[in-house]
Z-matrix of the N, CA and C atoms (Angstrom, degrees):
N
C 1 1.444
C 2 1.531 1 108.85
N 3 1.548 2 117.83 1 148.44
C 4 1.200 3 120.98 2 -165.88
C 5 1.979 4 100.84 3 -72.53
N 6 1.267 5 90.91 4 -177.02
C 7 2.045 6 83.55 5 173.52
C 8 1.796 7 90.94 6 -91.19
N 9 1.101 8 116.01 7 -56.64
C 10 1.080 9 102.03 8 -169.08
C 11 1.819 10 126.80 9 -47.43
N 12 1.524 11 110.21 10 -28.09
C 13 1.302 12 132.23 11 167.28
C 14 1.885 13 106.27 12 -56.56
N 15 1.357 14 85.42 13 -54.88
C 16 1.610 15 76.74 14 176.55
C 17 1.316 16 131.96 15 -80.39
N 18 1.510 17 126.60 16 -13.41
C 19 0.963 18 152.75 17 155.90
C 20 1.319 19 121.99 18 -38.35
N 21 1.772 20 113.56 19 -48.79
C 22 1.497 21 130.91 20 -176.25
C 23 1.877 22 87.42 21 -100.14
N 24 0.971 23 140.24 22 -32.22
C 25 1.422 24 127.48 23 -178.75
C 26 2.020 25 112.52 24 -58.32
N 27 1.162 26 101.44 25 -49.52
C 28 1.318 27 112.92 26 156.74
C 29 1.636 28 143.12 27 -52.78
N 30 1.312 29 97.14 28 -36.19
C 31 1.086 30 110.38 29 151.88
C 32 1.829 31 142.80 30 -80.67
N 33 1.545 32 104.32 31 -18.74
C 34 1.273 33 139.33 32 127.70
C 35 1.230 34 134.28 33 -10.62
N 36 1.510 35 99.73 34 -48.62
C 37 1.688 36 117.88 35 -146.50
C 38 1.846 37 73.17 36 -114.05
N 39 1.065 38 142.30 37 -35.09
C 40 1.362 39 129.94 38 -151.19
C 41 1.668 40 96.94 39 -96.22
N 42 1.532 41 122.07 40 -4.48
C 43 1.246 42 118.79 41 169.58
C 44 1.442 43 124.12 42 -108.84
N 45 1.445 44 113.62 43 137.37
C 46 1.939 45 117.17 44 172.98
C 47 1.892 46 104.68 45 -22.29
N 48 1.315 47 92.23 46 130.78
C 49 1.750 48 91.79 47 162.64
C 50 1.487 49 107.03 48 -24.41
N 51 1.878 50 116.54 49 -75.16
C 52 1.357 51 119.30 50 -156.44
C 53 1.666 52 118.32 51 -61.17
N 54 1.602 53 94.82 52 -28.88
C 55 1.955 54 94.93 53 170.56
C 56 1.496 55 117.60 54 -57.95
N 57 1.379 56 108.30 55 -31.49
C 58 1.678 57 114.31 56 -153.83
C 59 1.377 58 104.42 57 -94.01
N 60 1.456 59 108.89 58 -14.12
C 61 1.469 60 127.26 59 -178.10
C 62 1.629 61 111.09 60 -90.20
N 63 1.261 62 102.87 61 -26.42
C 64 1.916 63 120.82 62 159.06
C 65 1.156 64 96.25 63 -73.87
N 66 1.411 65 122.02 64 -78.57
C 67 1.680 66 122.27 65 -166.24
C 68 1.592 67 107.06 66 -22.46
N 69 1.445 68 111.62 67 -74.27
C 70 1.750 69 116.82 68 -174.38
C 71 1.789 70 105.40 69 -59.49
N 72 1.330 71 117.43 70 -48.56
C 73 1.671 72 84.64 71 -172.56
C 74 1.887 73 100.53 72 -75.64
N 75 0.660 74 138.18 73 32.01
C 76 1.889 75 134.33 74 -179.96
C 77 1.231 76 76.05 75 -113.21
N 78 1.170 77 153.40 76 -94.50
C 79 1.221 78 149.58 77 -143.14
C 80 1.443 79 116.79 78 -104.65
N 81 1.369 80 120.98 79 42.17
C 82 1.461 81 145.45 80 164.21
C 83 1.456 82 124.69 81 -134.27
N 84 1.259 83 109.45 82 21.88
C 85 1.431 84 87.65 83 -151.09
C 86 1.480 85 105.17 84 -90.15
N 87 1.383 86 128.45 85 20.95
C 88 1.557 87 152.75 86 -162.00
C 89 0.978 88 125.09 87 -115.81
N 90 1.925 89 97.50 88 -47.70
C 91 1.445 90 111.09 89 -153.05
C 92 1.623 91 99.59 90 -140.01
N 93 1.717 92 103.33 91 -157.14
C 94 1.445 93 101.36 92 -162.32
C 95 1.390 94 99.09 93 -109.81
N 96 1.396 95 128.48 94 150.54
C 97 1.643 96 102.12 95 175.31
C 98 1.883 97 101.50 96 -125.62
N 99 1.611 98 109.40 97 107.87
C 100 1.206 99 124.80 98 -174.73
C 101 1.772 100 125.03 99 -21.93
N 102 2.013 101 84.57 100 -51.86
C 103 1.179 102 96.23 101 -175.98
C 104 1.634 103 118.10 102 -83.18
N 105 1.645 104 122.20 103 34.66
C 106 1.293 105 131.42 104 168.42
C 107 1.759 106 111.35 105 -51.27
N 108 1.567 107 110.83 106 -42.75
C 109 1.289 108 99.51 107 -140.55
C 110 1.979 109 87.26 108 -108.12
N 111 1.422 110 118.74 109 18.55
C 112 1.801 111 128.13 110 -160.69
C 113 1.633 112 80.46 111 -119.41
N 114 1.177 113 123.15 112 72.48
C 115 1.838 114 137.72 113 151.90
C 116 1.774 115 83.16 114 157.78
N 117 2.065 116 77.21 115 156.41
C 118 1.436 117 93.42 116 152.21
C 119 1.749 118 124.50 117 -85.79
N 120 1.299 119 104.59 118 178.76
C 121 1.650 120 110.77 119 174.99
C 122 1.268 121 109.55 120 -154.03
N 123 1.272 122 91.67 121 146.78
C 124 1.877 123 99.20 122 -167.28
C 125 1.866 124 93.65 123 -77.63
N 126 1.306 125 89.22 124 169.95
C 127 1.655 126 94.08 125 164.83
C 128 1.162 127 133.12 126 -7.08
N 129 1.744 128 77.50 127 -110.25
C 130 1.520 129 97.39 128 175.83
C 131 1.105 130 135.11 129 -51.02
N 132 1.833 131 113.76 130 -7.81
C 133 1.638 132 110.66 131 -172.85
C 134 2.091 133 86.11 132 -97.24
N 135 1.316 134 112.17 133 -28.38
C 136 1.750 135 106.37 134 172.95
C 137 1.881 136 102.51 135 -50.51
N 138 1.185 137 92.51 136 -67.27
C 139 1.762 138 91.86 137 -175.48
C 140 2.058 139 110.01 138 -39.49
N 141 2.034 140 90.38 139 -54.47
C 142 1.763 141 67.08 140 -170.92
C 143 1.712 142 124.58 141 -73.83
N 144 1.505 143 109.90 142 -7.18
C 145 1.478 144 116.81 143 163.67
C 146 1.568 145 117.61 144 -62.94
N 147 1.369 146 123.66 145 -45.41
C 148 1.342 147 130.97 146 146.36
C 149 1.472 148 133.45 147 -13.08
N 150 1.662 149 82.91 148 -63.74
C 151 2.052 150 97.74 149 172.90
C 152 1.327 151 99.25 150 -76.69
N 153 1.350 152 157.44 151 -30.81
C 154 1.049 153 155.39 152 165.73
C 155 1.344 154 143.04 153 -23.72
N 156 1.996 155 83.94 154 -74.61
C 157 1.744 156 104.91 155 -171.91
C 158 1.721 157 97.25 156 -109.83
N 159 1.155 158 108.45 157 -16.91
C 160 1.886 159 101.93 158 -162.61
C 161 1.878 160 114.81 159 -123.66
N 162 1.797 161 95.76 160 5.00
C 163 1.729 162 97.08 161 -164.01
C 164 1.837 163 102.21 162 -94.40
N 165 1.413 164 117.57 163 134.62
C 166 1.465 165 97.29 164 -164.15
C 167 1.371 166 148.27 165 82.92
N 168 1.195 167 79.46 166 -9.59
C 169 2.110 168 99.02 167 -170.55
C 170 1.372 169 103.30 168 -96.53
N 171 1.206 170 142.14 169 154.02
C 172 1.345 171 151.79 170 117.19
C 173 1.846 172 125.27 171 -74.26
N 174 1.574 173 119.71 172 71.00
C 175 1.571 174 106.45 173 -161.44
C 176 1.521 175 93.35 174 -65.10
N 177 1.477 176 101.52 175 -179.17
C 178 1.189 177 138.31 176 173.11
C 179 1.182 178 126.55 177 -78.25
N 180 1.974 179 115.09 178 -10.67
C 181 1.561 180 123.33 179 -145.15
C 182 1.172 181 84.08 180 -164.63
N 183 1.632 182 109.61 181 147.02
C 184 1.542 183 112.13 182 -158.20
C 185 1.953 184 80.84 183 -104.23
N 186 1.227 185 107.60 184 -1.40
C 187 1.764 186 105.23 185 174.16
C 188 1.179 187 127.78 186 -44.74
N 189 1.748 188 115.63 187 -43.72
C 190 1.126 189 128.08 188 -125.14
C 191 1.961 190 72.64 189 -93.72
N 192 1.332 191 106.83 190 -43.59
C 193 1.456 192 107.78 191 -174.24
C 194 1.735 193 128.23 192 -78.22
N 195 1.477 194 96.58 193 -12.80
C 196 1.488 195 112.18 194 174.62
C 197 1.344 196 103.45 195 -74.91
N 198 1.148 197 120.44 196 -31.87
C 199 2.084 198 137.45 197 -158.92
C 200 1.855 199 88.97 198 -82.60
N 201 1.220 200 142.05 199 -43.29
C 202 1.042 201 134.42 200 164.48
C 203 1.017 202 141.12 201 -74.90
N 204 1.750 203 118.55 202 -19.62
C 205 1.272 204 136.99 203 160.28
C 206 1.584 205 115.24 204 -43.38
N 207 1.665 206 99.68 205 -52.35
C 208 1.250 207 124.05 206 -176.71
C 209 1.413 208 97.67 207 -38.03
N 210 1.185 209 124.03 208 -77.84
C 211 1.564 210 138.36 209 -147.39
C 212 2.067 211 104.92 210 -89.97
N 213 1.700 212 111.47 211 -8.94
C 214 1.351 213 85.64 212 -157.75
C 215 1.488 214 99.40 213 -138.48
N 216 0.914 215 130.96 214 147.03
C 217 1.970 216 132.29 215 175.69
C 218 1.207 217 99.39 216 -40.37
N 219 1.402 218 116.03 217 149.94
C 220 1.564 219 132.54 218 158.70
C 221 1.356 220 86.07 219 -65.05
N 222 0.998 221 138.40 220 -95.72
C 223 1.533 222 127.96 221 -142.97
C 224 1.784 223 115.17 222 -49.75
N 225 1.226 224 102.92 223 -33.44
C 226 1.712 225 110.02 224 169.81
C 227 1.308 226 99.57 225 -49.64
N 228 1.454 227 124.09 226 -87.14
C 229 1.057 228 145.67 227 171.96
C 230 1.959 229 107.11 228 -7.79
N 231 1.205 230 102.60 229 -82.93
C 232 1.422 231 116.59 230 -163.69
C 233 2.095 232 92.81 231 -60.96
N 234 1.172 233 117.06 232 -38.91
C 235 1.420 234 105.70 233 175.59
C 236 1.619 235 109.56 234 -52.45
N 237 1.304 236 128.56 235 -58.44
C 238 1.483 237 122.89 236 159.29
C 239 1.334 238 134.28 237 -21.76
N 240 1.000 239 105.41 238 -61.98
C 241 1.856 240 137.47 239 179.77
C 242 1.919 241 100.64 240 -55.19
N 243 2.104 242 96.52 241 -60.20
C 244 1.476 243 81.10 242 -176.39
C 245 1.742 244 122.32 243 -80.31
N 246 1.158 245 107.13 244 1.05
C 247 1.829 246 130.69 245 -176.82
C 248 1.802 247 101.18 246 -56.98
N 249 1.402 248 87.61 247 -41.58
C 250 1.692 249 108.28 248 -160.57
C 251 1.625 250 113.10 249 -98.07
N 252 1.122 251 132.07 250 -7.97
C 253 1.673 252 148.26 251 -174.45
C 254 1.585 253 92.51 252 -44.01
N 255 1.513 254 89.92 253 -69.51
C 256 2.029 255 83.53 254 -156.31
C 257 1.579 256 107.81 255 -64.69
N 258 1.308 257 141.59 256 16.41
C 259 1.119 258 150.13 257 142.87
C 260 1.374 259 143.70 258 -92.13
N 261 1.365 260 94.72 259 -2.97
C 262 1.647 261 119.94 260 145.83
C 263 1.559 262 121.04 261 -78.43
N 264 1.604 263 109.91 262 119.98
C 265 1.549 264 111.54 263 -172.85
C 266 1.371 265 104.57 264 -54.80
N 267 1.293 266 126.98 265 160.14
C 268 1.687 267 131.94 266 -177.47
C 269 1.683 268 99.46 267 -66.12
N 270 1.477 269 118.02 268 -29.25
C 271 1.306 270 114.15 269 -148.18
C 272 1.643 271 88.84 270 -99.86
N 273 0.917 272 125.04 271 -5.75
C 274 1.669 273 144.74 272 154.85
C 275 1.634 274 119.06 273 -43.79
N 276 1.384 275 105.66 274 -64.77
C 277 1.101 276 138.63 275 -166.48
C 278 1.594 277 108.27 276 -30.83
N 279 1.718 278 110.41 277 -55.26
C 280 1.400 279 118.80 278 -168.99
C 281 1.719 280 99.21 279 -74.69
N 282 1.261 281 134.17 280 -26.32
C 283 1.284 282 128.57 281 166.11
C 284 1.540 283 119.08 282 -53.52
N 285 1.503 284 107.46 283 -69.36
C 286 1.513 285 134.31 284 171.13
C 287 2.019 286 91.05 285 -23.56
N 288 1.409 287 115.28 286 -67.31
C 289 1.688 288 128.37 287 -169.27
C 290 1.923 289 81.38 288 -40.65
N 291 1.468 290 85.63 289 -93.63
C 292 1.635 291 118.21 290 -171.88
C 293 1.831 292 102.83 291 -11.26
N 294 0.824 293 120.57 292 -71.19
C 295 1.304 294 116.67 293 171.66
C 296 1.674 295 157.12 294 -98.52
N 297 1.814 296 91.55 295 7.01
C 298 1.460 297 103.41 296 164.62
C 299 1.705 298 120.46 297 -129.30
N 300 1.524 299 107.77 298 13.92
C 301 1.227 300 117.70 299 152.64
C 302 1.555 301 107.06 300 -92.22
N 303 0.575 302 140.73 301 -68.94
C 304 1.866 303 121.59 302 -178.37
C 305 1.316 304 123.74 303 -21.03
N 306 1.577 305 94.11 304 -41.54
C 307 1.918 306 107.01 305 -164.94
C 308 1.936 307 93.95 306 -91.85
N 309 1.348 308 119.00 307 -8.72
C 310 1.365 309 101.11 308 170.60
C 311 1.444 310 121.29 309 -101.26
N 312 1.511 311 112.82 310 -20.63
C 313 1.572 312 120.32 311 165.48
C 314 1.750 313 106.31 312 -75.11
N 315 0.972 314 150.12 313 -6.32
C 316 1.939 315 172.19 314 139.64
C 317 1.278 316 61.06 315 -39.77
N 318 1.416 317 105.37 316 -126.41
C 319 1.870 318 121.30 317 -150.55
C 320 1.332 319 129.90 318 -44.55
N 321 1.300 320 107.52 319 3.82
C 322 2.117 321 117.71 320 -173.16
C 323 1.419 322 107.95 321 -92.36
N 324 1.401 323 116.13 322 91.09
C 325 1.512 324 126.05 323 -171.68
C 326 1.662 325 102.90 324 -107.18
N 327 1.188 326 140.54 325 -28.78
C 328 1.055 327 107.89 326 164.35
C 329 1.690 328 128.74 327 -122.41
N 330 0.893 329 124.62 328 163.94
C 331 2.008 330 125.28 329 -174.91
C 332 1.326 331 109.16 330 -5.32
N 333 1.497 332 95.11 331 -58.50
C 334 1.487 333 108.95 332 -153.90
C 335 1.569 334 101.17 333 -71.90
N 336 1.316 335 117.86 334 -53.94
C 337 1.560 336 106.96 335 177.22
C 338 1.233 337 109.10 336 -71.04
N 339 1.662 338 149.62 337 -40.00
C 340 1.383 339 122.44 338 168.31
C 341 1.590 340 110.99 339 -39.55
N 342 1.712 341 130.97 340 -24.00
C 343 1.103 342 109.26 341 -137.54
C 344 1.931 343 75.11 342 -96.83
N 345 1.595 344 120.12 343 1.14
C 346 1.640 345 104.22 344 -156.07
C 347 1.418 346 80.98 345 -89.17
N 348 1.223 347 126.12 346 -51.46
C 349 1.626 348 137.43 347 173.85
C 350 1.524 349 118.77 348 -23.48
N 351 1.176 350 91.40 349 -65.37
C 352 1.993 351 101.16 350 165.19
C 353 1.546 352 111.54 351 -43.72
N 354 1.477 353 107.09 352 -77.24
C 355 1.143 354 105.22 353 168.71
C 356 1.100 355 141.56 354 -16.28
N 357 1.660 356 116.66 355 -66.67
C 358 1.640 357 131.78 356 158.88
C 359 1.349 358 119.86 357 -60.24
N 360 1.375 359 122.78 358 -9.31
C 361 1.396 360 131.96 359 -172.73
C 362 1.635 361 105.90 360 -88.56
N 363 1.223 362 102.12 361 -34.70
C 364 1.443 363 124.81 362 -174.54
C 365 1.526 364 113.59 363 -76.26
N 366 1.155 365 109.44 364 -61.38
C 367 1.584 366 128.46 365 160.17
C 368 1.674 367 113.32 366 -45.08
N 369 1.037 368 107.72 367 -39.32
C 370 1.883 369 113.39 368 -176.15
C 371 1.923 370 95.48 369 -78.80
N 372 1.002 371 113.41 370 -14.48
C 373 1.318 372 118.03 371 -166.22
C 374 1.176 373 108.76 372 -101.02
N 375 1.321 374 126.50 373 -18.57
C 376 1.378 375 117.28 374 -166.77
C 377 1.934 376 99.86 375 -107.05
N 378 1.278 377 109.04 376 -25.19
C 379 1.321 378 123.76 377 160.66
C 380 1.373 379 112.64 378 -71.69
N 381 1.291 380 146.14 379 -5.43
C 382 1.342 381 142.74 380 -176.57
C 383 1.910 382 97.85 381 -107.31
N 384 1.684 383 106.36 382 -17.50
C 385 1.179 384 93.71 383 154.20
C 386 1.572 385 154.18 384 -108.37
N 387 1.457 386 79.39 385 18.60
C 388 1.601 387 93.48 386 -172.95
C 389 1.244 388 113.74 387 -83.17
């Protein structure tokens, strides 16, 4: 991690979930901010970081979705993701697959979440053919 990365991670840690969850989108609203996943976060500030950086989007980098895995339920998670679908361009879609199904079968350790994965895997699929 950079110093400066760690520098703002620390400083991070010295603010309320909901400040630090202001802090990064005020000064994220572009880009990625490393030190997302260096503190915890309550809930509701995971969900509204969720709607934020990951709702609607198709990234480029299966990171952006591994960095939330870290900190948040598959099913939290994937409720976001599917909230946001019809605001993903169609031509999106095969990216969206390409890089946030890998990072959710990675973290799917038991039945029940392989079985939420399938599910959403299935659903992303039937929309990639319409």
């Amino acid at each position: 991690m950079r110093e400066c990365d760690r520098k703002e991670a620390a400083f991070l840690r010295t603010l309320s979930s909901e400040e630090a969850a202001a802090f990064l989108l005020e000064n994220y609203s572009d880009t990625w901010p490393a030190t997302i996943t260096r503190r915890s976060w309550k809930k509701s500030v995971q969900i509204r970081l969720a709607r934020e950086f990951i709702r609607g989007q198709a990234h480029a980098a299966g990171h952006r979705y591994r960095d939330f895995l870290t900190f948040m339920s598959i099913e939290a998670f994937l409720t976001i993701v599917e909230d946001g679908l019809a605001e993903v361009p169609p031509d999106r879609l095969d990216l969206l697959a390409y890089h946030l199904l890998p990072s959710l079968r990675a973290v799917a350790r038991t039945e029940a979440q392989r079985a939420c994965v399938q599910r959403f895997a299935r659903r992303l699929s039937d929309l990639q053919k319409q």
